[in-house]
Structure formats: structure tokens, C-alpha cells
Legacy VTK file of the C-alpha trace (Angstrom):
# vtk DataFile Version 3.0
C-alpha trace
ASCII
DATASET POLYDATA
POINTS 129 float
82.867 7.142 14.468
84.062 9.057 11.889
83.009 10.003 8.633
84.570 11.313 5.647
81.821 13.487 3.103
84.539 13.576 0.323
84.471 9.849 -0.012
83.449 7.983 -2.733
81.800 5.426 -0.593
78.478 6.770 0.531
77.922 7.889 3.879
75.752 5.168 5.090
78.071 2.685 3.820
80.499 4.334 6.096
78.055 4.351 8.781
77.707 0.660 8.548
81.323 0.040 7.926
82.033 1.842 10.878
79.582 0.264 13.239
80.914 -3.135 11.989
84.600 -2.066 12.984
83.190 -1.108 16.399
81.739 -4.342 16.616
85.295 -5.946 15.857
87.117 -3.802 18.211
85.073 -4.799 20.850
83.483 -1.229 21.725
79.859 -2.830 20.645
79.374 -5.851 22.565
76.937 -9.101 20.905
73.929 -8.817 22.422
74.523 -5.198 23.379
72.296 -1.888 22.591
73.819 -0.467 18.967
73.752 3.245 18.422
70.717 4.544 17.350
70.239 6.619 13.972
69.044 9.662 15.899
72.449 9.723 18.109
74.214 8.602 14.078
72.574 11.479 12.932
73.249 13.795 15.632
76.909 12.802 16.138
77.756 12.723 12.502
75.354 15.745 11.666
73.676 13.682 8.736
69.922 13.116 8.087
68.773 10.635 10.193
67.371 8.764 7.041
71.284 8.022 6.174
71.565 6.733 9.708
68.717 4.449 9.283
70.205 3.604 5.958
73.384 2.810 7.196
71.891 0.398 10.216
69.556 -1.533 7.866
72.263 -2.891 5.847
73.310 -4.349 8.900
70.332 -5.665 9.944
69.883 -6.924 6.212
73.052 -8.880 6.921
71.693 -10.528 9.992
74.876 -8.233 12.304
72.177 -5.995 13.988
68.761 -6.724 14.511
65.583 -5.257 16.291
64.883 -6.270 20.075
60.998 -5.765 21.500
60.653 -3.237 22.988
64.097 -1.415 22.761
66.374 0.040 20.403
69.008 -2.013 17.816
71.019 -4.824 19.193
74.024 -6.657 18.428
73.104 -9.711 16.865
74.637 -13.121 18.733
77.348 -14.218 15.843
77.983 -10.841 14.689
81.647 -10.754 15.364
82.318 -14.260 13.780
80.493 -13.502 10.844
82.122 -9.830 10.195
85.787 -11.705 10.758
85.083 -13.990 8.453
83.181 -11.647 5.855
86.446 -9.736 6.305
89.184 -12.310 6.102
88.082 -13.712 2.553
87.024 -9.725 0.674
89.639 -7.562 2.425
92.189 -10.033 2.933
92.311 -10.975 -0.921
92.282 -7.596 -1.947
95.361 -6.757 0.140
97.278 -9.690 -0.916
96.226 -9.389 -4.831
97.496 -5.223 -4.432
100.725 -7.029 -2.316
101.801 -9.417 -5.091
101.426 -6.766 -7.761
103.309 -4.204 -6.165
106.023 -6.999 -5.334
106.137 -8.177 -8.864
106.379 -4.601 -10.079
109.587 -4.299 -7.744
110.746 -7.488 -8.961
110.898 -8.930 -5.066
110.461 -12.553 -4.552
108.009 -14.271 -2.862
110.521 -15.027 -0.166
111.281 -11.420 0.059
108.074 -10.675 0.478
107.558 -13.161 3.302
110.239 -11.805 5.203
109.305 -8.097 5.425
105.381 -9.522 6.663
107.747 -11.166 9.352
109.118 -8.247 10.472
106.659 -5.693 9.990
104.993 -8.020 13.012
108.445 -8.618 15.235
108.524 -4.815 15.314
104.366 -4.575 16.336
105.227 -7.238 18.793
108.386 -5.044 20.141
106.302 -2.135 20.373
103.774 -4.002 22.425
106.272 -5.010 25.064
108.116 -1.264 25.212
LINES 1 130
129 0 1 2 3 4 5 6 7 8 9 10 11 12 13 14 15 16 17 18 19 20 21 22 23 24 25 26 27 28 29 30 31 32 33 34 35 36 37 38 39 40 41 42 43 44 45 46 47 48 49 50 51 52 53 54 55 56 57 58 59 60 61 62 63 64 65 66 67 68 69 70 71 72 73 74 75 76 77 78 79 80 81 82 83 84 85 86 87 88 89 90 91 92 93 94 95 96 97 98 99 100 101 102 103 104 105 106 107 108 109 110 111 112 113 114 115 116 117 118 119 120 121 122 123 124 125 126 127 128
């Protein structure tokens, strides 16, 4: 987890973005023990009250929540609901800053189209090399 302190986006947003992506990646499991804010805090060397901060948006969004007797958890769903809280903000964004930087370069749609295409045959190349 990494943090960046000259960011705009506040440090426990980061936190919680961060946690989400390792929840994506597959490093944090559903169902599995989440990081705690006193390892956040230790790790990241921020007050533990921006860890805390960080892991109850989560739990405000239903991704983490608290288990008896034990630490944070992964809530069950988590992953489906981050992909899909992902696909339709991020994905929009990138596409909206896509088309205007296309139009500025006067490049067609179908232009477009075809450099996505093989900006992915190379990642698949790369995966087989």
C-alpha cells in the first residue's frame, strides 16, 4: 500500500482506495481479515485516526465490515460490488478523457478502436513471452 502525502486526494481516501484495489487484485480475500488501522497507521506512518477514517468509508459502503470478536473483514460481495462501482465512474471518465483527446487529434472513431485493439494484442503477446 502506498501512499502519496502530496496528493490532492486525502490520505484516507487513499487508504480506502487502496484497500479496495487490494481487494480487486485478489491480495484481500471476501470473507478474509482486512488490515487493521494500527498496522495502516504503522505501515504508512499516519495517525491511526486517518486509518480508521480510511476503513470506515468502507465499511460505510457495505465492502468491509466488523466480525465479533475479531478485527475488520472482507465483506461477502465486496469484489462484485467494487467492479461494478468501478466499471460505470472510472470507466466513463476514461472514455469521456479518450474521445476528447481523439477529437482534439481529429482521429476517428474507427481509429480509435483499432489502437484499443492493439494496445491488448501486444498485453496478450507479452503474456505468452
Amino acid at each position: 500500500m502506498k501512499i502519496n502525502f502530496d496528493s490532492l486526494i486525502p490520505v484516507y481516501m487513499q487508504i480506502a482506495e487502496a484497500i479496495e484495489d487490494d481487494i480487486i487484485s485478489g491480495i484481500l480475500a471476501e470473507g478474509a481479515a482486512a488490515y487493521s488501522q494500527l498496522i495502516i497507521a504503522r505501515e504508512l506512518n499516519v495517525n491511526p485516526a486517518t486509518a480508521a477514517k480510511g476503513i470506515n468509508v468502507l465499511v460505510a459502503k457495505g465492502i468491509l465490515e466488523k466480525q465479533r470478536g475479531t478485527s475488520m473483514a472482507v465483506a461477502r460481495g465486496a469484489l462484485e460490488r467494487l467492479i461494478k462501482e468501478r466499471r460505470e465512474k472510472n470507466i466513463k471518465e476514461i472514455i469521456a478523457n479518450l474521445v476528447s483527446e481523439a477529437n482534439k487529434l481529429k482521429l476517428t472513431e474507427s481509429a480509435v478502436l483499432d489502437e484499443v485493439k492493439k494496445y491488448y494484442s501486444s498485453l496478450e503477446e507479452k503474456q505468452y513471452e
